[in-house]
C-alpha angles and dihedrals in degrees: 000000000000109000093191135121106267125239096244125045112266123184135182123195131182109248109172110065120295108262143041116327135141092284139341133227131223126192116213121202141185148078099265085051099121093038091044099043099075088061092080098357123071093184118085134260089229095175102221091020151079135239137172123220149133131285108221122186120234086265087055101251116151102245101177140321119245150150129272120203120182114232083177130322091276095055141035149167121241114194114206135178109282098241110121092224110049075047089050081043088055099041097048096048090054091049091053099059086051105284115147116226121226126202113265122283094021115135135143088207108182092207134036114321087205099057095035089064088042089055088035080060092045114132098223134024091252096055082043085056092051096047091050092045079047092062095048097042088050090042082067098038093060086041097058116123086200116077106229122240126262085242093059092052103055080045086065101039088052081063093061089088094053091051115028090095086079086062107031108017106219119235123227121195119209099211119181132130123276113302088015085131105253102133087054104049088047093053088050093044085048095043081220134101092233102149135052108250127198139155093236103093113238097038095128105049094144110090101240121189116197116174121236147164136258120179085346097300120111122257139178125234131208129193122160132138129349107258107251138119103269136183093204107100087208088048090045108048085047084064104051083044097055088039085058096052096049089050098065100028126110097243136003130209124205117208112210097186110207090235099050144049113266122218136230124262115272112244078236089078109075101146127077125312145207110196098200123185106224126200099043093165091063120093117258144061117318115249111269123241100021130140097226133341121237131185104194091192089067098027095231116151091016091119096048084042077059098048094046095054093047080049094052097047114015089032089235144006093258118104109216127246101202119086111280140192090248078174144057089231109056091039083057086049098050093040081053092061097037087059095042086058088045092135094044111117100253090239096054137085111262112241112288086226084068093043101045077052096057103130110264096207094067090103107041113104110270109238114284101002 
């Protein structure tokens, strides 16, 4: 691997805040970008796109493994790992082959900074995609000359469901009595072995949250006791703990194994459910009155579990192309100017007095993020 200053400038800056955090963004800069990339990074510049690969340093040691979007094929964002020191690693490689180093924060992004970060955080390379093709898409919304009409607006608004989990992933609580299989199926929807599994009911009494994704949006996960009256203080408390999650989470899913008796859903749970039959693979009659049945030993009925949970929260699997609020804040904006043209005809254009007046700092990064 050539270690020498390339031919073109090339600079590299932090974007996401200084210290440790989930995971950090750099921005990448500079004409000889897609020639220069394959030198440290074995994913592609796919301008547009989204690939995932890994960062070697000029010795060929694996440094981290990250994903790449294409802003153009000029610029980029490269999403690492958030610990200070593999993103010191990084810098410090690429300023050694010749990268200069700008302070942090400093970008010339051509697109939406906002939107750029969310798709930079994506959990696979297709929602980065989205969220790239997003930024652009809302980059030439907010340059339009034309006002848009109230009807379109209320088009767009209608969109916020399918994409608020990029901003605030939604949680989902697998609830079941002891030995329901919830530790297993978690394990199966995460492809990890991340909790502890055992045929002896109440095993898992701490509440454990793992993230995850559904459709290609981020979701949080949430397994704990087996739901049952218990004279065991440790056993006890886990319930009221995981009552309490399921109580505030986004969606719940009861699990009704086919060996066991299932229970009934706790008044605590008041927002939308799944009732799910686990153990499929097991003999016997299916549980009555459930929504699908799943075994997650043998992984049938994994993929139509997935679909009913992007129905239930998202309202489908599809990503929209159309340009959509991916934040609070913009969909607070837009429902602002659909009530200030409240007596504008649906079909027509909202004043362009409305419209000149649309807040510029929609798109600027919120503090922190």
């Amino acid at each position: 691997m050539s270690g020498s200053r390339p031919a073109a400038p090339l600079r590299v800056s932090l974007l996401s805040p200084p210290g440790r955090g989930a995971l950090a963004v750099l921005s990448l800069r500079g004409s000889d970008l897609a020639a220069s990339m394959p030198e440290f990074f074995d994913g592609r510049l796919i301008p547009g796109g989204a690939s995932h690969g890994r960062l070697r340093d000029r010795t060929g040691e694996i440094l981290d493994d990250g994903l790449c979007l294409g802003v153009a094929s000029d610029e980029a964002l490269l999403t690492l790992h958030g610990s200070p020191l593999i993103v010191d690693r990084v810098l410090a490689d690429l300023e050694a082959r010749g990268w200069t180093r700008d302070a942090a924060g400093v970008s010339p992004l051509a697109v939406d900074r906002e939107l750029l970060l969310l798709a930079a955080r994506a959990p696979s390379a297709r929602s980065g995609s989205h969220l790239l093709a997003q930024a652009r898409a809302w980059d030439a919304f907010l340059a339009r000359s034309t006002p848009p009409t109230r009807e379109e607006l209320v088009s767009i608004l209608g969109r916020r469901r399918a994409v608020s989990a990029f901003e605030r992933p939604p949680t989902i609580a697998l609830l079941g009595a002891p030995n329901a299989g919830k530790s297993t199926l978690l394990n199966r929807l995460l492809g990890a072995e991340r909790v502890v599994t055992s045929e002896r009911p109440g095993t898992t009494r701490d509440r454990i949250e793992a993230p995850g994704v559904v459709a290609d949006r981020p979701v949080r996960w949430v397994d704990g006791a087996g739901i049952r009256r218990s004279g065991d203080v440790l056993e006890a408390e886990g319930v009221r703990r995981m009552l309490t999650a399921a109580a505030s989470a986004d969606l719940v899913l009861l699990l009704v194994p086919r060996d066991g008796a299932g229970i009934s859903l706790p008044a605590e749970c008041t927002g939308p459910v799944l009732r799910v039959g686990t153990k499929a693979d097991l003999p016997g009659s299916p549980p009555e009155a459930v929504d699908l049945q799943v075994s997650a030993r043998e992984g049938e009925g994994l993929a139509a579990l997935r679909g009913a949970v992007a129905t239930a929260l998202f309202g489908g699997e599809d990503l929209p192309e159309e340009v959509a609020p991916l934040t609070a804040a913009r969909a607070e904006a837009l429902q602002g100017l659909l009530e200030a043209s409240g007596a504008t005809p649906s079909t027509e254009c909202i004043p362009v007095s409305l419209w000149a007046a649309f807040p510029p700092a929609l798109t600027q990064t919120p503090e922190g993020r």
